[in-house]
BALOBA-1460 file (C-alpha; in Angstrom, 3 decimals):
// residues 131
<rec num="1" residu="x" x="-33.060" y="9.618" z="19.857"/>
<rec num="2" residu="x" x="-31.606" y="12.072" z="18.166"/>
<rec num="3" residu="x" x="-33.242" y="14.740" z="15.102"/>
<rec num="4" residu="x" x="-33.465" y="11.456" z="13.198"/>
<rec num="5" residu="x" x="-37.119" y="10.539" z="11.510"/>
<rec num="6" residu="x" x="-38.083" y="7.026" z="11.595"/>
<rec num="7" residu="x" x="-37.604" y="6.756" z="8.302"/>
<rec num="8" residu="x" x="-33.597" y="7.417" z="8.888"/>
<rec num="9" residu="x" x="-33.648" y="5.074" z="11.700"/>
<rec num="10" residu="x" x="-34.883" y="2.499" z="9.201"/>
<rec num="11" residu="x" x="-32.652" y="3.274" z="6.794"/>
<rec num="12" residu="x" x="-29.608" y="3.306" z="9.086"/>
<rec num="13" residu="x" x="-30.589" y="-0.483" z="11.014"/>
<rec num="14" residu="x" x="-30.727" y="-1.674" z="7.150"/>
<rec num="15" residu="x" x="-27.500" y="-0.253" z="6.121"/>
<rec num="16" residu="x" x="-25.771" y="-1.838" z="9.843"/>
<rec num="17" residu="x" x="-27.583" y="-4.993" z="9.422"/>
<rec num="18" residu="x" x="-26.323" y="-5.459" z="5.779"/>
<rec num="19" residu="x" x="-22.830" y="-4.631" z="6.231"/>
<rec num="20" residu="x" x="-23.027" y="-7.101" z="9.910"/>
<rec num="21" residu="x" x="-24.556" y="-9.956" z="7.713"/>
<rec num="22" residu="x" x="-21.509" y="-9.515" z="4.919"/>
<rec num="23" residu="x" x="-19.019" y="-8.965" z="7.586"/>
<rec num="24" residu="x" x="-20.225" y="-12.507" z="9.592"/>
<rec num="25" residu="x" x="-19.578" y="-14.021" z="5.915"/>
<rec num="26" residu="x" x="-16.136" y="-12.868" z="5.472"/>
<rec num="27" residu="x" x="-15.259" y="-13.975" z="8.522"/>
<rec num="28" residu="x" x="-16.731" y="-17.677" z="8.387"/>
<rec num="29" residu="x" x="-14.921" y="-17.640" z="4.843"/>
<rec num="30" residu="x" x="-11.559" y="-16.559" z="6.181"/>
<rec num="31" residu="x" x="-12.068" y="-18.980" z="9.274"/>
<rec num="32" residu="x" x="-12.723" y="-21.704" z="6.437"/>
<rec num="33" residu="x" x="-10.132" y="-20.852" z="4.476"/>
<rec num="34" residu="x" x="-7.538" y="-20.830" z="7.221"/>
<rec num="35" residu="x" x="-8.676" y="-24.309" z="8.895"/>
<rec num="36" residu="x" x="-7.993" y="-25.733" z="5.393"/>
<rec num="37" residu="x" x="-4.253" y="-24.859" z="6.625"/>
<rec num="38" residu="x" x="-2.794" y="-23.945" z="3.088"/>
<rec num="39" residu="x" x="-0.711" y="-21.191" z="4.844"/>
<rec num="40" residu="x" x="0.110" y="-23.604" z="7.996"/>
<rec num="41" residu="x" x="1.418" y="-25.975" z="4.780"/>
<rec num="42" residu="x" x="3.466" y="-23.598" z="3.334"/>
<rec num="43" residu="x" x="4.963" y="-22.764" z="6.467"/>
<rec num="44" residu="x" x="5.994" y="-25.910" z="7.270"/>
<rec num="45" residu="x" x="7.316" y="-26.695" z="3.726"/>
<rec num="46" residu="x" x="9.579" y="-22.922" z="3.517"/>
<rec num="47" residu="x" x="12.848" y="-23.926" z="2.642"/>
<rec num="48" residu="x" x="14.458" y="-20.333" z="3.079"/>
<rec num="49" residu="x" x="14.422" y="-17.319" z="4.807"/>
<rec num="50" residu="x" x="12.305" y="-15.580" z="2.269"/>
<rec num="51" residu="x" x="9.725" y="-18.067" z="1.946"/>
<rec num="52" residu="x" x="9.327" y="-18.424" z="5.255"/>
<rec num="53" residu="x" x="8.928" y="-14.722" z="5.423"/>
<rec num="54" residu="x" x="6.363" y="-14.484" z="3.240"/>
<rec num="55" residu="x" x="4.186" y="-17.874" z="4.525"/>
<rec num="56" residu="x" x="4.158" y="-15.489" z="8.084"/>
<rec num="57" residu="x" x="3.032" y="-12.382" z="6.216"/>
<rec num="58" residu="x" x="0.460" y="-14.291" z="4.577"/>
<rec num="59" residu="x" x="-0.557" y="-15.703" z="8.330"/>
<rec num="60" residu="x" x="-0.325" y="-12.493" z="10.057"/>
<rec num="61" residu="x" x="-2.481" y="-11.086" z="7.038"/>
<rec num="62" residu="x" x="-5.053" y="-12.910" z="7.883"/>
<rec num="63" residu="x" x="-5.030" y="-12.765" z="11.758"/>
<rec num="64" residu="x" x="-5.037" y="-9.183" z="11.368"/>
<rec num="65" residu="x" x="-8.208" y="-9.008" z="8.407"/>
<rec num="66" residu="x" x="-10.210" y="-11.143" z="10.521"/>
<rec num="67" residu="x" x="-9.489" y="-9.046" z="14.310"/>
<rec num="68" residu="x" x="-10.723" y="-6.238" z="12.117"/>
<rec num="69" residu="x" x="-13.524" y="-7.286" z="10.803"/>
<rec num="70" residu="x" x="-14.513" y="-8.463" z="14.332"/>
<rec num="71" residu="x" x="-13.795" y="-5.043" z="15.518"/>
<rec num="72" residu="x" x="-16.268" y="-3.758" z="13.344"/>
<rec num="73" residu="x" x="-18.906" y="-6.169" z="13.895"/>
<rec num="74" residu="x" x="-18.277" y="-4.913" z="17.966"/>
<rec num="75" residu="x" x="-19.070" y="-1.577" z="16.569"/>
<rec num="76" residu="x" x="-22.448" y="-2.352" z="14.560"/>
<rec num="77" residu="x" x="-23.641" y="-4.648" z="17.518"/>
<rec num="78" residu="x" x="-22.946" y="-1.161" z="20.122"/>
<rec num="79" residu="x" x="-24.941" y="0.538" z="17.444"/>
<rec num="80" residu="x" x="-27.903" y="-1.310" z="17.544"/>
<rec num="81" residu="x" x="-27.529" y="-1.126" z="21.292"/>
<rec num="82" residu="x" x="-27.149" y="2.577" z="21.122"/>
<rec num="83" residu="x" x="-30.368" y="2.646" z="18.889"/>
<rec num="84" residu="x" x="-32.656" y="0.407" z="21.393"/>
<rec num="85" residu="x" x="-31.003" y="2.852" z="24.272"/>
<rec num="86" residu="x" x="-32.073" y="5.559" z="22.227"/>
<rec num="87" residu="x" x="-28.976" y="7.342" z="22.307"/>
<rec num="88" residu="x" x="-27.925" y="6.345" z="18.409"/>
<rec num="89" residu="x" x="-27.105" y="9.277" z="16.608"/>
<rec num="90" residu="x" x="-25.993" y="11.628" z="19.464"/>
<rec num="91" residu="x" x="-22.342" y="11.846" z="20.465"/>
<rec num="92" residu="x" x="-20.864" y="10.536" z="23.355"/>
<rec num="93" residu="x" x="-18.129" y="13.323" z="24.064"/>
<rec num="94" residu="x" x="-20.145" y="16.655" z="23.687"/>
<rec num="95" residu="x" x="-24.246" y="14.957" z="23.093"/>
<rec num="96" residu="x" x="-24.761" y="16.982" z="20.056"/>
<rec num="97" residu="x" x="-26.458" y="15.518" z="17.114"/>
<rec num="98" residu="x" x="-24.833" y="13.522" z="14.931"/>
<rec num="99" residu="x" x="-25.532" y="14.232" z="11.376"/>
<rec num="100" residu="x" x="-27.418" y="11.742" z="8.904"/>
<rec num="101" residu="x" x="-25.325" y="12.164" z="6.148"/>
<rec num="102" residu="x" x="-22.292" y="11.243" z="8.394"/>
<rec num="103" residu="x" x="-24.411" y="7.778" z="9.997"/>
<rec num="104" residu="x" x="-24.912" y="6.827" z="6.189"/>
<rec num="105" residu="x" x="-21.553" y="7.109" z="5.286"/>
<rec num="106" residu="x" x="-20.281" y="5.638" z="8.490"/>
<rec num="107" residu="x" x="-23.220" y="4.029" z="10.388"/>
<rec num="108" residu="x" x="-21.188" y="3.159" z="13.206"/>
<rec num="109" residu="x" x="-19.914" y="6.549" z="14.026"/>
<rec num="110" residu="x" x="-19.860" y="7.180" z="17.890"/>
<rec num="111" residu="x" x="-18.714" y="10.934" z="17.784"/>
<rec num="112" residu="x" x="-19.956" y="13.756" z="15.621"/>
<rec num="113" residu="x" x="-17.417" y="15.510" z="13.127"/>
<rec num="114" residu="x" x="-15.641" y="18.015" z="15.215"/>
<rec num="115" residu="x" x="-15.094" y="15.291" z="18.491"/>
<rec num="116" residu="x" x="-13.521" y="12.634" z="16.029"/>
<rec num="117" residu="x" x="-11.196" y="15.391" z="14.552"/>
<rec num="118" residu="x" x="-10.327" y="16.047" z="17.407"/>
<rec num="119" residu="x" x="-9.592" y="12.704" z="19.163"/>
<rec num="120" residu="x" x="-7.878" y="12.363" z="15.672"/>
<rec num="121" residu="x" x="-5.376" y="14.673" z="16.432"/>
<rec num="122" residu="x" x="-5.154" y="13.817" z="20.218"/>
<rec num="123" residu="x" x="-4.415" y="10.065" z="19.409"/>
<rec num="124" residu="x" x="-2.807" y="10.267" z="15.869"/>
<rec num="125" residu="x" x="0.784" y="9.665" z="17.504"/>
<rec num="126" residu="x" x="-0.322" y="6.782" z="20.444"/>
<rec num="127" residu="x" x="0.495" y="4.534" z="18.363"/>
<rec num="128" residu="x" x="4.008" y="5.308" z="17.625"/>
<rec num="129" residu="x" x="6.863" y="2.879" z="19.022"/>
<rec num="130" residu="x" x="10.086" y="4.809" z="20.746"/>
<rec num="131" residu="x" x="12.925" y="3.129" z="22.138"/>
């Protein structure tokens, strides 16, 4: 692994396995919360175009909370994976360390500060639609 003690290591797993455990909560809360079909009911029950508007906001709200907090639960799961590899903590562009001030603060982090920034800047405008 990387410069990181044991002590980090143990630190780290906590943090990942604490914010995992909350995020498998949310999840099964949302997934509750939408089988009880309160915004399928208010879609069917919109009247005009602005309801109706709003009931598929509310839908596509949370579609779109719960494939992100799915994402993330990905990440912590390739973290742990990275950790039993021993490769947690090093980057996977350039291999340099990655700091442990930047794993607490973001214990899923894959790149180190200056690969991120960069891959920042290379794919802040993917996303962008043209016609």
């Amino acid at each position: 692994m990387a410069a990181l003690t044991q002590e980090q290591i143990r630190r780290l797993r906590k943090a990942l396995d604490q914010r995992y455990a909350l995020l498998i909560e949310e999840v099964r809360t949302e997934l509750e919360r939408s089988g009880e079909q309160h915004y399928v009911d208010l879609a069917g029950r919109v009247t005009d175009l602005g309801d109706e508007a709003v009931a598929d906001v509310l839908t596509d709200l949370n579609a779109a909370m719960i494939d992100r907090q799915i994402h993330e639960i990905r990440d912590i799961e390739a973290s742990r994976l990275r950790m039993e590899a021993g490769t947690y903590g090093v980057c996977i562009d350039c291999g340099t360390e990655i700091g442990f001030e930047r794993l607490m603060a973001y214990p899923t982090a894959k790149r180190c500060i200056q690969c991120q920034n960069q891959r920042e800047k290379g794919y802040a405008h993917g996303g962008t639609p043209r016609l």
